[in-house]
N, C-alpha and C positions, 0 to 999 in steps of 0.2 A: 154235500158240499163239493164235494170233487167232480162227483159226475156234472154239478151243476157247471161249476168251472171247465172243465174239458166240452162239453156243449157250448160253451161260450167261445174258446177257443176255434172249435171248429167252425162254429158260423161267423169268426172274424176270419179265418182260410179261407172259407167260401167267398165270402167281403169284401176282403183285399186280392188274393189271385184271380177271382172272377172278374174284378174291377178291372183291374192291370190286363186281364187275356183279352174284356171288349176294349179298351183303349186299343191295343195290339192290332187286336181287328180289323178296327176303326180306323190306324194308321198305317197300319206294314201290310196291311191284306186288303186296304180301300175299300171298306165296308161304310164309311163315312163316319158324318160326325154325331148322328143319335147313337149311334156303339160309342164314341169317345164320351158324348154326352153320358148315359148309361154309366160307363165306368166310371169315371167321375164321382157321380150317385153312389156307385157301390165303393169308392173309395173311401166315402166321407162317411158312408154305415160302418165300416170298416174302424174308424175311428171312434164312432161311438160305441160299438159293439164292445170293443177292447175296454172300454169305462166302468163297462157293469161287474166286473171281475172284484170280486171282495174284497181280494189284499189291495193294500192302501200302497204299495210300491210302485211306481210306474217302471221303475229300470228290472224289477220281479219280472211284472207281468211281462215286458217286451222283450225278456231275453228268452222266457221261457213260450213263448209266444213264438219266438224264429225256430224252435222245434218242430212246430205243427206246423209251420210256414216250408220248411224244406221236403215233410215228407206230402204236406197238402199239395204243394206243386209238383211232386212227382207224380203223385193219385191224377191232379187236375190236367197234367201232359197225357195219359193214359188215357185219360175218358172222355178227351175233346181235341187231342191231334195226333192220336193215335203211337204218342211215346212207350218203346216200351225198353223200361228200367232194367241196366245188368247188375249183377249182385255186387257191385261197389254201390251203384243208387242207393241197395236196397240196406245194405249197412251202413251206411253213411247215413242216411234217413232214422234207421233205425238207432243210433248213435244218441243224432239229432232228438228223439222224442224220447230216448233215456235223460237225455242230460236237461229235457225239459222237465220231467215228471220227479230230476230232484232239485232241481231249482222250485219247482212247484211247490211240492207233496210232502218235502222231506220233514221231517218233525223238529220244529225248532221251539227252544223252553225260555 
C-alpha cells in the first residue's frame, strides 16, 4: 500500500514538474508551442495521477504531495539544467519528504 502510494506520488512529480519545465521551454527558452502544448498534457495527467491515491482526502493527498514536489524539483533541476543543490536544498527537501511521509504514513485509529 505505500510503496503503491509513493509510485504514485512520484509519477505525479514527474507529471506535474515535467509539465511546468516543457511549458518553461516552450515560453522562456522559445522552444514553441508543441512544448507548451505537451506540458499542458502532462499537466492534466498530473491531475489524474494524484486521483488514484487511496486516501479519500484531497487536502492529505495535496499537502503531502508538496513533499515530493519540493524535493522532485530539486532532482528535476539537476537532471535537465544542470542545478546543483547546496545542503540547505538538500535539507529543506529532506524536511519536505519527512513532513510528507507523516502526513502520509503516520498511523491513525
Amino acid at each position: 500500500m505505500i510503496l503503491r502510494s509513493v509510485l504514485l506520488f512520484v509519477l505525479a512529480a514527474i507529471a506535474e514538474i515535467g509539465g511546468a519545465w516543457l511549458v518553461w521551454q516552450g515560453l522562456r527558452e522559445h522552444r514553441g508551442w508543441l512544448w507548451v502544448g505537451a506540458g499542458f498534457i502532462a499537466l492534466g495527467l498530473y491531475g489524474v495521477v494524484a486521483t488514484l491515491q487511496t486516501d479519500a482526502h484531497f487536502g492529505r493527498i495535496l499537502a503531502a504531495y508538496g513533499g515530493v514536489f519540493v524535493a522532485g524539483s530539486i532532482a528535476w533541476g539537476m537532471a535537465m539544467d544542470g542545478y546543483r543543490p547546496d545542503r540547505w536544498d538538500i535539507a529543506g527537501a529532506t524536511l519536505c519528504l519527512a513532513g510528507m511521509g507523516v502526513i502520509m504514513y503516520a498511523p491513525r485509529g
